[in-house]
ZASELO-90316 format. One record per atom (N, C-alpha, C, O): residue number from 1; x negated, y, z negated. Coordinates in steps of 0.001 Angstrom, whole numbers, plus 524288, in hexadecimal, padded with zeros to 5 digits. Layout:
! residues N
ATOM  resi      X      Y      Z
ATOM   NUM      X      Y      Z
...
! end
This chain:
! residues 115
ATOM  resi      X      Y      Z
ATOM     1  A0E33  67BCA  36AEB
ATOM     1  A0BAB  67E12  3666A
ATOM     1  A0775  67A57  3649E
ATOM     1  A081A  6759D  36539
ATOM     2  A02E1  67C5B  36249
ATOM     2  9FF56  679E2  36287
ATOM     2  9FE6A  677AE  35A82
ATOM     2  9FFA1  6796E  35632
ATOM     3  9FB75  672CB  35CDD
ATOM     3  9FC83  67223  3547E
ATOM     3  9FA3F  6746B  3536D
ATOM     3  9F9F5  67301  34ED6
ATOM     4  9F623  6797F  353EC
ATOM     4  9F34F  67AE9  350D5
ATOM     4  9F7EA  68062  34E4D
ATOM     4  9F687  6839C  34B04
ATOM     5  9FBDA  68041  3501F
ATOM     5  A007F  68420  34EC8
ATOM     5  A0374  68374  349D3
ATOM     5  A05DF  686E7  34781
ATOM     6  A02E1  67DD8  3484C
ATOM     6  A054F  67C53  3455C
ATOM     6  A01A1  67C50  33CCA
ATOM     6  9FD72  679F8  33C6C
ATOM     7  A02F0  67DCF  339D5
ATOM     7  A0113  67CD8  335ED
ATOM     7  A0245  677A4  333CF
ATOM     7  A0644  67513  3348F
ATOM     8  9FC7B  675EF  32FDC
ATOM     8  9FDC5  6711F  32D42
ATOM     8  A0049  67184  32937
ATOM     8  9FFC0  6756E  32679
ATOM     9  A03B4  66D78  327D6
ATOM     9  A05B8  66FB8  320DC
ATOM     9  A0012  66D6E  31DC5
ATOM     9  9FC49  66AEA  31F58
ATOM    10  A01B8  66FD7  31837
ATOM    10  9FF3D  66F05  31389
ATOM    10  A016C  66C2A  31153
ATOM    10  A04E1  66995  31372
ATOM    11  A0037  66BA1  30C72
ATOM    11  A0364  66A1E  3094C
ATOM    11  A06C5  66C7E  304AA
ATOM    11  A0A34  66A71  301FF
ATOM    12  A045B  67239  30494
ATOM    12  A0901  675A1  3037B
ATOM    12  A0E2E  67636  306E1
ATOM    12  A12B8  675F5  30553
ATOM    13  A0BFC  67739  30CE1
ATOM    13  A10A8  676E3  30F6F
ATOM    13  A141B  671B8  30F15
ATOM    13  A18DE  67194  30FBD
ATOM    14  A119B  66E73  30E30
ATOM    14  A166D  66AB8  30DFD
ATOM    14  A18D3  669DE  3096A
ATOM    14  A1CEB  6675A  30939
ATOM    15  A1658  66C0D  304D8
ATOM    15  A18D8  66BD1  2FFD9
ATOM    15  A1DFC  66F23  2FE6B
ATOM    15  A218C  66E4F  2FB4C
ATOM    16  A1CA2  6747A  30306
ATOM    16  A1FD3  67807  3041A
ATOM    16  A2576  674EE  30711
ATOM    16  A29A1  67454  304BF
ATOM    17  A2466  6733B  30C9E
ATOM    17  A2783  671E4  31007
ATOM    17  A2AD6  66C8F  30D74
ATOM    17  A2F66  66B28  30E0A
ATOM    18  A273C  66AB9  30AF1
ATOM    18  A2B8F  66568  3088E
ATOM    18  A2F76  668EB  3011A
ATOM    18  A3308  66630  2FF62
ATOM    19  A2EB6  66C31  2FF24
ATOM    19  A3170  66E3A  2FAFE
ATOM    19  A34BC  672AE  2FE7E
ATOM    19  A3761  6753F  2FB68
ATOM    20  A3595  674B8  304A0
ATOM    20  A381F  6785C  30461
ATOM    20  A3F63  67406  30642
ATOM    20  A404E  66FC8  30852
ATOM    21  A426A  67812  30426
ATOM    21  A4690  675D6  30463
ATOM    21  A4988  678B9  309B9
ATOM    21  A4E31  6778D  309C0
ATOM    22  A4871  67B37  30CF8
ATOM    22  A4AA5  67E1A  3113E
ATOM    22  A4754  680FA  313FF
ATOM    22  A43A7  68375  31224
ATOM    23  A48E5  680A5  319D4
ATOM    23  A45AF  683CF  31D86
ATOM    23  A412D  68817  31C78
ATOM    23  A3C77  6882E  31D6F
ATOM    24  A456C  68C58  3198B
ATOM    24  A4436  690E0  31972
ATOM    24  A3E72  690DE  3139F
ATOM    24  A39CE  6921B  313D7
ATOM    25  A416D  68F1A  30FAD
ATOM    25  A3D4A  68DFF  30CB2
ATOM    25  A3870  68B11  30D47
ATOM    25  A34F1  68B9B  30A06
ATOM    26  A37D2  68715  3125B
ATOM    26  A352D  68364  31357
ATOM    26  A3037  687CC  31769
ATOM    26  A2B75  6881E  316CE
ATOM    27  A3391  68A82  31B3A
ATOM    27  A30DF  68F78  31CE2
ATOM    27  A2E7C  6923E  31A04
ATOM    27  A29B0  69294  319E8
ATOM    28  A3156  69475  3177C
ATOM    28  A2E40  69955  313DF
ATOM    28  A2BA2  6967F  3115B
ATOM    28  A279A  6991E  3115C
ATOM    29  A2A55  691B1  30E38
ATOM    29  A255A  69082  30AD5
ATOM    29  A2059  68EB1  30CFD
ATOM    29  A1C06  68E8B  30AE2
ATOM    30  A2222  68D05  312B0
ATOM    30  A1D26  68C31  31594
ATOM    30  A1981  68FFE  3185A
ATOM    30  A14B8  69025  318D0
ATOM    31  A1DF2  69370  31A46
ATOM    31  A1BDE  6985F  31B2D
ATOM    31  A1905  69BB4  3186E
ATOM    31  A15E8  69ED1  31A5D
ATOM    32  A19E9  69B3B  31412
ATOM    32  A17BE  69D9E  30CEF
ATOM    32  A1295  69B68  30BB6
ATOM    32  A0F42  69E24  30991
ATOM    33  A11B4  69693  30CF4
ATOM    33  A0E97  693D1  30BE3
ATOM    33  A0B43  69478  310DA
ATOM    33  A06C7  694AC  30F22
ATOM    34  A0B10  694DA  3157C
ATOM    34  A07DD  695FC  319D6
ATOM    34  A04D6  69A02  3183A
ATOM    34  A0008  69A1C  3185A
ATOM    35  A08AE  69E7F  3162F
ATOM    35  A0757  6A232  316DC
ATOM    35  A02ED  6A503  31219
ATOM    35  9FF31  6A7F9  312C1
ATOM    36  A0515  6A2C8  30D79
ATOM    36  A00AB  6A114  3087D
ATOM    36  9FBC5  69FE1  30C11
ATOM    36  9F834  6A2D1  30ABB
ATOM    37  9FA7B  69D0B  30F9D
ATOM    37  9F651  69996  31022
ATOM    37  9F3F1  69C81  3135E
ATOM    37  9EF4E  69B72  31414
ATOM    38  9F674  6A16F  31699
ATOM    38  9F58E  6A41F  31C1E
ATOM    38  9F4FC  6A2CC  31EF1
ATOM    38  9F0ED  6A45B  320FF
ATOM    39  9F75A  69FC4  3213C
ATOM    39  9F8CB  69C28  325C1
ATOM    39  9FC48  69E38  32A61
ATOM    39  9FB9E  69D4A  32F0C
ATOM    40  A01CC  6A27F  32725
ATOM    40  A031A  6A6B4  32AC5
ATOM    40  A0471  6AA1F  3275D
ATOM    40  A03DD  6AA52  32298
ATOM    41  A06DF  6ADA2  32B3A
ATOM    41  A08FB  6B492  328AD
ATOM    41  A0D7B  6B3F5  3298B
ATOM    41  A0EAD  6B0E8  32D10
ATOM    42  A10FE  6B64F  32701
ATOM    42  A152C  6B75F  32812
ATOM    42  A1669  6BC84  32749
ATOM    42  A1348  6BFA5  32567
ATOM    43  A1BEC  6BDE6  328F4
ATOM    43  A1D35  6C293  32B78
ATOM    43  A22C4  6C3B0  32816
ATOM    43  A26EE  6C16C  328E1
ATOM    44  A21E3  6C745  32497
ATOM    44  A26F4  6C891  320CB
ATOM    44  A2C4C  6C972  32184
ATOM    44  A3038  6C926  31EBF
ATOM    45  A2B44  6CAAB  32648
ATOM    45  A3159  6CCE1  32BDB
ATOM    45  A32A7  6C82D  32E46
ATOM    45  A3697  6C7F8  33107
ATOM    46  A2F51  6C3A3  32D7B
ATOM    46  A30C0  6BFA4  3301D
ATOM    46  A2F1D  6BADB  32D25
ATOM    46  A2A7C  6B98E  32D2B
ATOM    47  A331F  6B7CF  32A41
ATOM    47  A3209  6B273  32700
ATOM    47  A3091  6AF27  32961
ATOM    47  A2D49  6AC45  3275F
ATOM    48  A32FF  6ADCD  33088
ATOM    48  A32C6  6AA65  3321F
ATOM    48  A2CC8  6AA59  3361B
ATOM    48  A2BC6  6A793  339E7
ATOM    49  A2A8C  6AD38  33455
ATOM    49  A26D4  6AC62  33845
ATOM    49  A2005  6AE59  33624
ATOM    49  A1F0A  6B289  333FD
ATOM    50  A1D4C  6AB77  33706
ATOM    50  A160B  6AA4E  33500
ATOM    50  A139D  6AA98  33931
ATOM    50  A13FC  6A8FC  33DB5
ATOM    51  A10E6  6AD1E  336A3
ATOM    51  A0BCF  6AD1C  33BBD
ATOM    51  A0774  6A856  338AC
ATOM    51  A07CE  6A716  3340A
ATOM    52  A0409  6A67D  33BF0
ATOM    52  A006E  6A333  33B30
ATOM    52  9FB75  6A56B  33AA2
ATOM    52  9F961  6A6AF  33EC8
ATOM    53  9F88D  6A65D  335E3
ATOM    53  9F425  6A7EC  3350D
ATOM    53  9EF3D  6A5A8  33745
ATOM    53  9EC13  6A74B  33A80
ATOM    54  9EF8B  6A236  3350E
ATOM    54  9EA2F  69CED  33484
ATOM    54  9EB5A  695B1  3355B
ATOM    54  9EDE3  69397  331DA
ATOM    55  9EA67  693FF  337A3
ATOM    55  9EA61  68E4C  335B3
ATOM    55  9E989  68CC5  3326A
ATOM    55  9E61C  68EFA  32FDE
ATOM    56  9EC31  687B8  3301A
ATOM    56  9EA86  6873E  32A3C
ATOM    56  9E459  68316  32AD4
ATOM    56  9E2C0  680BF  32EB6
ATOM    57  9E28F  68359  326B2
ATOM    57  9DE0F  6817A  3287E
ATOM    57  9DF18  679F8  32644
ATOM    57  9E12E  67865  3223B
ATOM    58  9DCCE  676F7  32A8B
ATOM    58  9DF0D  67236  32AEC
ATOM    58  9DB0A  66DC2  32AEE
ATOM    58  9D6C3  66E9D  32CF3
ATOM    59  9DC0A  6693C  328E6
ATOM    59  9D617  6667E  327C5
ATOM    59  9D59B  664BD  32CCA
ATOM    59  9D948  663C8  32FBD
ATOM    60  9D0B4  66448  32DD3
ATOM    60  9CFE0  6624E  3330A
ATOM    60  9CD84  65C57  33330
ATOM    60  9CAA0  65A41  32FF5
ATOM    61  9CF0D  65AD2  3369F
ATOM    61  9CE21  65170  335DE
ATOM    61  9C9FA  650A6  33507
ATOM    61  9C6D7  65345  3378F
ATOM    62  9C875  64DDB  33242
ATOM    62  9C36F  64CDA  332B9
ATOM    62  9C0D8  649DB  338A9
ATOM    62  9BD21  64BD8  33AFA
ATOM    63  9C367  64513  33A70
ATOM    63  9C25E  6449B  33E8C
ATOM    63  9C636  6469D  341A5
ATOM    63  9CAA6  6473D  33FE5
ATOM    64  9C4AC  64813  3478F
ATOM    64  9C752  64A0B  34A57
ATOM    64  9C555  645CF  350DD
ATOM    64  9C12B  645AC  35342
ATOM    65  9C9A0  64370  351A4
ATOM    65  9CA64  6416B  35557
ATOM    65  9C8CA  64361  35B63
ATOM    65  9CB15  64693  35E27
ATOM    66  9C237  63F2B  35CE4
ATOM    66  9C03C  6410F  362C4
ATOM    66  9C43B  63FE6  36790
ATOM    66  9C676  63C43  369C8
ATOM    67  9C3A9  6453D  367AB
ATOM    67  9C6B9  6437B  36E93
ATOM    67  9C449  63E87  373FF
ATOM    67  9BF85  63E6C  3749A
ATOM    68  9C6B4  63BDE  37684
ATOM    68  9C4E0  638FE  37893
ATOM    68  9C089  639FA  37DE9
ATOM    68  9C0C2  63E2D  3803E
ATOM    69  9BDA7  636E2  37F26
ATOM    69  9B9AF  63AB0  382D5
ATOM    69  9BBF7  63ABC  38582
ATOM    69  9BFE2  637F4  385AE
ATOM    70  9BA50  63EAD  389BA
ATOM    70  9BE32  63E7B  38FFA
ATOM    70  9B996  63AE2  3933A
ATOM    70  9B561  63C70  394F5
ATOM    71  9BBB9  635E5  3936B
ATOM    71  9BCAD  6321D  39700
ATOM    71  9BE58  632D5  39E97
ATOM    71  9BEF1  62FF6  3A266
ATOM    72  9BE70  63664  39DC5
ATOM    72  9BF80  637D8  3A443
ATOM    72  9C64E  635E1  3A55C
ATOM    72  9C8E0  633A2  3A1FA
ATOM    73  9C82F  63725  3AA3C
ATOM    73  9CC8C  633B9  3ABC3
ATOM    73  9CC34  62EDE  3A9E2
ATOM    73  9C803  62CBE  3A8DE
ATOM    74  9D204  62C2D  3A91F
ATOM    74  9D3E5  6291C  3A81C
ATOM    74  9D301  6244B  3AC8F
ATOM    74  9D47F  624D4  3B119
ATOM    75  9D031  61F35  3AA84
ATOM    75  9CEF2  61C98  3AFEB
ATOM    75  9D31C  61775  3B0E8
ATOM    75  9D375  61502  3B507
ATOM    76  9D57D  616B3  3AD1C
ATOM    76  9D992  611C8  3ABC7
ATOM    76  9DF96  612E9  3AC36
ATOM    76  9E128  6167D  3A969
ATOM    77  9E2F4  61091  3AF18
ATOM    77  9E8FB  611A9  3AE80
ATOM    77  9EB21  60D59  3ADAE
ATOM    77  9E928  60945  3AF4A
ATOM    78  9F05E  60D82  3AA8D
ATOM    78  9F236  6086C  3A956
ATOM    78  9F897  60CB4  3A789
ATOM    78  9F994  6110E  3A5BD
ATOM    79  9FB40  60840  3A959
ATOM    79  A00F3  608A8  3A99F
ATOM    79  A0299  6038C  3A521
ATOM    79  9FF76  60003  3A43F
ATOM    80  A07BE  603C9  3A2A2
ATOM    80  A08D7  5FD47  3A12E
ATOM    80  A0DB6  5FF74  3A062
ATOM    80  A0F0B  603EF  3A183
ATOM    81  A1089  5FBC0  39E32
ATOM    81  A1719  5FC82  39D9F
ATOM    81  A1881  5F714  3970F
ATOM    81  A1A72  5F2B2  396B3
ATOM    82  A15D4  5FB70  392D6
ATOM    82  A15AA  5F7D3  38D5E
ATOM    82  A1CA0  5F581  38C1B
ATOM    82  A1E39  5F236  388FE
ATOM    83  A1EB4  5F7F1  38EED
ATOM    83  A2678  5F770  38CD8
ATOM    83  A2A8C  5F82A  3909B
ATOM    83  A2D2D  5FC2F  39054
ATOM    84  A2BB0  5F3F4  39504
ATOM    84  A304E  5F504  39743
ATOM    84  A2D24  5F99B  39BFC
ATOM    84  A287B  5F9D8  39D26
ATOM    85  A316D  5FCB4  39DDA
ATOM    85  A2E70  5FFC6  3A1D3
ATOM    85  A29C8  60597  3A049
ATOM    85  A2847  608DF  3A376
ATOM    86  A2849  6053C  399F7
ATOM    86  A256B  60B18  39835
ATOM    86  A1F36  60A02  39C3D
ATOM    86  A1D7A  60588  39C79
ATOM    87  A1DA8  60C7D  39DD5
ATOM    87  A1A25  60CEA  3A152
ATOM    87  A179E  612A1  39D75
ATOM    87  A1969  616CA  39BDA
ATOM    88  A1141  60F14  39D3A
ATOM    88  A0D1F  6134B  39A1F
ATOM    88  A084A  6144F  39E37
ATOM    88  A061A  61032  39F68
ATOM    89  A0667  6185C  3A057
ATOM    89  A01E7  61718  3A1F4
ATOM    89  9FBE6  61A12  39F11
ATOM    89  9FAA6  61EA3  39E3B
ATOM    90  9F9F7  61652  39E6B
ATOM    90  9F48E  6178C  39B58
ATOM    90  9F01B  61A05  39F1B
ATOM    90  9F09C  61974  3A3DA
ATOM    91  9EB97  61CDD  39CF8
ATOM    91  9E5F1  61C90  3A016
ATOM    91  9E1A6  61DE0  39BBE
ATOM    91  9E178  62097  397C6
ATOM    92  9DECA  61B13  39E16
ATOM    92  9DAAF  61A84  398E4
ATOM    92  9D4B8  61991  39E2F
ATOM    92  9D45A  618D8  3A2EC
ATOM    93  9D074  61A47  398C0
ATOM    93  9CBED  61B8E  39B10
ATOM    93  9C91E  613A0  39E13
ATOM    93  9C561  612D5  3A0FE
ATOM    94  9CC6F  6101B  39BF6
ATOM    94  9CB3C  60ADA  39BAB
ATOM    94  9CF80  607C1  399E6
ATOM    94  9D319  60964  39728
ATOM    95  9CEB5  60104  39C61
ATOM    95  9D2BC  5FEE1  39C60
ATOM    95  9D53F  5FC80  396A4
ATOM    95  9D988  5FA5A  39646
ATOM    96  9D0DA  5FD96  3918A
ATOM    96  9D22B  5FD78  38CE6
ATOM    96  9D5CB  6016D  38A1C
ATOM    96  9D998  600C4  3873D
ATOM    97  9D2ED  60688  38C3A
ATOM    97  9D4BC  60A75  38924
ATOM    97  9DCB7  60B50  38B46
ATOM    97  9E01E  60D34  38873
ATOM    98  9DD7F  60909  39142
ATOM    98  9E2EA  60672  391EF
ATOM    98  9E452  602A9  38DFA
ATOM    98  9E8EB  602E8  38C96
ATOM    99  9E27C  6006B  38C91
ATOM    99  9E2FE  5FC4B  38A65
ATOM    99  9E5B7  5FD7D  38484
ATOM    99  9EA11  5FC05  38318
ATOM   100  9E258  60037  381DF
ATOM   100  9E143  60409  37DD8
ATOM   100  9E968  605C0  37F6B
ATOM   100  9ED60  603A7  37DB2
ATOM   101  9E892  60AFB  383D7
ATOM   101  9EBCA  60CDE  3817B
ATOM   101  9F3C3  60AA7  381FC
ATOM   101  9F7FB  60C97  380BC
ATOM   102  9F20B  60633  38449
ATOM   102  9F675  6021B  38651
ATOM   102  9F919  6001D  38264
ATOM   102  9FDDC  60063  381C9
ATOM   103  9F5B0  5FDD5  37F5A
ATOM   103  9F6A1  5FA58  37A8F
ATOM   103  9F795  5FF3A  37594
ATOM   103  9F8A9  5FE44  370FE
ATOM   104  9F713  602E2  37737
ATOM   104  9F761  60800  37279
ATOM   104  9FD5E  609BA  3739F
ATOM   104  A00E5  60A6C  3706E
ATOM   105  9FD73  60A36  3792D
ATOM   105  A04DF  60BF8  37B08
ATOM   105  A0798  60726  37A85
ATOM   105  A0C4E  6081C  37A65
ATOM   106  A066E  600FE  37A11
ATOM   106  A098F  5FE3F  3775B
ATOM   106  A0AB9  5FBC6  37389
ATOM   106  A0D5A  5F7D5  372B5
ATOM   107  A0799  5FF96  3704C
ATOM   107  A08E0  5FE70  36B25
ATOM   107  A0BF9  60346  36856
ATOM   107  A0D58  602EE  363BE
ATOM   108  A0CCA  606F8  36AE0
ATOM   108  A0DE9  60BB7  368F0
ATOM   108  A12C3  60BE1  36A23
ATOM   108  A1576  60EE5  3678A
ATOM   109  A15D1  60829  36F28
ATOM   109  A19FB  607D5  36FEC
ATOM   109  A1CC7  60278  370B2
ATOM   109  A205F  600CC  3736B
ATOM   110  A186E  5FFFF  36BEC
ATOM   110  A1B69  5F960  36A9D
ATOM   110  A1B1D  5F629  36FF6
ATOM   110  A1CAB  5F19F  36FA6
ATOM   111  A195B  5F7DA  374BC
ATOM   111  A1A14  5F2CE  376EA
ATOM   111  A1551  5EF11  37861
ATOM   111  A1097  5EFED  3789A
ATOM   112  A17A0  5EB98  37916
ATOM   112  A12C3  5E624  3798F
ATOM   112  A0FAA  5E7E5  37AEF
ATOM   112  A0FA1  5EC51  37CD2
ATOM   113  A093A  5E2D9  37A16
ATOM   113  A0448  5E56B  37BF4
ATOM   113  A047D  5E40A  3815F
ATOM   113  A086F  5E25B  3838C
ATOM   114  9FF3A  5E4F2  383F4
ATOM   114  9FE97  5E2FA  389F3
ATOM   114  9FEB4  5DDBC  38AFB
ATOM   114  9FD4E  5DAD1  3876C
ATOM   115  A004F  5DB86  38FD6
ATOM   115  A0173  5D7A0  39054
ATOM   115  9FD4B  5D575  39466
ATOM   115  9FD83  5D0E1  395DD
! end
């Protein structure tokens, strides 16, 4: 399922979801509140189930993070063993950017730097 499936809360909804005291009430007020906003429909023959109208409308980042250029294949390989027998193998465009991501996997899993 894809995230764009998913709604964001508000802060009504969470004002809702943190004062309801049980499932059912915690359902029905969010659902109530979606549905105030038209976000979905619901179906009178059926409590348990909404259709999805619209997305809610959502702020968008101000910056938004460039993807990296495509660099072509990978021209560098490197293997190491940071702990006992864990075996990582890296590839990177240069013998820094190994370098780069070596010292990034041992710090992320506490073990010593390169030797």
């Amino acid at each position: 399922m894809s995230a764009d499936a998913f709604i964001k809360s508000t802060p009504q909804i969470d004002a809702l979801v943190n004062g309801a005291t049980n499932f059912e009430q915690l359902r029905e007020s969010v659902k109530s509140e979606l549905e105030r906003n038209g976000m979905i429909a619901r179906d009178p023959h059926d409590p348990y189930n909404g259709t999805l109208l619209r997305k809610p409308e959502m702020a968008v980042p101000d910056v938004v993070a460039a993807e990296p250029a495509n660099q072509g294949p990978t021209t560098h390989w490197r293997a190491f063993y940071p702990k006992g027998n864990d075996r990582y193998e890296i590839t990177g465009h240069s013998e820094t950017e190994l370098d780069q991501k070596e010292d990034a996997i041992r710090r992320a899993i506490g073990a010593p730097g390169r030797s």
